[in-house]
Every structure is written in C-alpha cells, then in structure tokens.
N, C-alpha and C positions, 0 to 999 in steps of 0.2 A: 536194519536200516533200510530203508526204502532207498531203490534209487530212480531216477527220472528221467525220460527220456531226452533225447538230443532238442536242445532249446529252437525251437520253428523261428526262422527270420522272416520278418513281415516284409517285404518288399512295399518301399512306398511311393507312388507315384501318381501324376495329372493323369484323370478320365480327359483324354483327348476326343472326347466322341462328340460331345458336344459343341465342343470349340470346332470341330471341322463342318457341324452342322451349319454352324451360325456363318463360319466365311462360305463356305457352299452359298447358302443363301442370298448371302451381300453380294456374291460374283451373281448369281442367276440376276435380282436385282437392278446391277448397272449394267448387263448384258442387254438387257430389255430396254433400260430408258435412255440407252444409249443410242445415236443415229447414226450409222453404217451409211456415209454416202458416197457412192463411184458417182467420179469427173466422169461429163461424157463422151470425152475425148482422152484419149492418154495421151501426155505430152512429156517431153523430158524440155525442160522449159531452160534456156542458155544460161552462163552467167555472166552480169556486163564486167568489167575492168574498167570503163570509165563511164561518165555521166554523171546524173546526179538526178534526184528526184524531185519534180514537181507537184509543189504544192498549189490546189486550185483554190481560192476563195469561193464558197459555195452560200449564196444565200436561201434562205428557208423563207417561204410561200406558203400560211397556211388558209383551211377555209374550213371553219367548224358549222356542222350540224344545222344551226342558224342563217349561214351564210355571212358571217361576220368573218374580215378579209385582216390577215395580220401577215408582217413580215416584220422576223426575227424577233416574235415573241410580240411584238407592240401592234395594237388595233392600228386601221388605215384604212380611207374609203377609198374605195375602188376605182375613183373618177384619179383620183392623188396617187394610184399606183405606178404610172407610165414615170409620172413627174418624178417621183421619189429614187426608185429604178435606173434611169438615164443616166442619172452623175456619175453612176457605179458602174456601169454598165461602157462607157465611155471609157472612164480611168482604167478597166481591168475589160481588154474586148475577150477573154477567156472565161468569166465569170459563168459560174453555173447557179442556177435556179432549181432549188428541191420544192417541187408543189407537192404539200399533202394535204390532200381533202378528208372530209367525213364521209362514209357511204352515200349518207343523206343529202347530201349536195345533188343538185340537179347538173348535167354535164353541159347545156346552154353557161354556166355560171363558170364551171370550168371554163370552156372553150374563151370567153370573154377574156379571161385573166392570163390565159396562155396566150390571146391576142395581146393581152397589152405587153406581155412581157417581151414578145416576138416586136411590138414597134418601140421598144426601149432598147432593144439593141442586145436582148440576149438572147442566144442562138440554140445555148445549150440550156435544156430542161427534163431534170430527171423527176419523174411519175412516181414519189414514196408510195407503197403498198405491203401487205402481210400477207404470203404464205401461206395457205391453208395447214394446218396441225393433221 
C-alpha cells in the first residue's frame, strides 16, 4: 500500500499589495490638490458669551464686458442708478454694495458708478475680484 505524505494546507488570503498601492496613491493625490494655507497672523481669537450677529443686506452691482449696468441681476441705465439706490440706501444707512465688473470694463466707467453709488448714500462698497490660481 502506498502511503502519502502529510496533506500541505494552503493558506488563503487578500494580496494586500495592491490595495496599499492604490490608497498610497489617492493620499499622494489629495496631498497635492489640497491647499495648505498659514493665517498671517496667529491669533487665538476670544469667545463672545453675549451678542448676537449681524446680518448686513448687501447689494450686487454688476457691469459686464459690454458695459451694460445691472443691480441684482436686472439690466438698469446708469443715469436710473443713483435714483433706484437712494430708497435702499436711506432705509438701511449700513447697506453694502458688491460692484463686480468684467476685466474689460474701462475704470473711467467704474469710477462713474462708484460715484453714483457714493452720492446715494452708500458708504460701504466692496471691489468682487478672483485670486490668481
């Protein structure tokens, strides 16, 4: 009779090589397209216990490419901007003004609209812009 040797157990188990390849990679990945940005001031900034937060009504001022003048999305001519302005401007003296122009606007055309806005009675106007990449 033949006999045979001791029966070999096959250990079975996940090739984990590749699976550490692939998360290896995804980390490399959002390591890179991620933006690492230092404040450049350190601040340990307080906490309030009372108060409360103010909300500012902000209107939007735009001036496309053309030169065509819109606030809050609706066309408007630019003689009609002081008029239209003023009521708001009046009822809320806090109101802020976000002017966002097209590159191609000429700043004569700016400065015009940043006058009318300054004799309607708003004080406060923030300059929208992009960040270089």
């Amino acid at each position: 009779m033949k006999t045979f040797g001791a029966v070999r157990s096959r250990q079975s188990g996940l090739n984990m090589t590749s699976l550490i390849d692939v998360v290896f990679i995804l980390l490399i990945f959002f390591m890179i397209g991620s933006r690492f940005e230092k404040p450049a001031i350190s601040l340990t900034l307080p906490n309030a216990t009372t108060g409360e937060r103010v909300e500012r009504q902000i209107i939007t001022v735009s001036i496309d490419s053309e030169g065509n003048l819109y606030v809050e999305g609706k066309p408007i001519e630019p003689a009609a901007l002081e008029l239209f302005i003023a009521p708001l401007a009046t009822a809320d003296p806090e109101l802020t003004a976000s002017l966002e122009c097209d590159g191609a606007v000429p700043f004569a055309k700016v400065t015009k609209i940043l006058d009318s806005l300054k004799r309607a009675g708003i004080l406060n106007v923030a300059v929208r812009h992009e960040f270089p990449r």
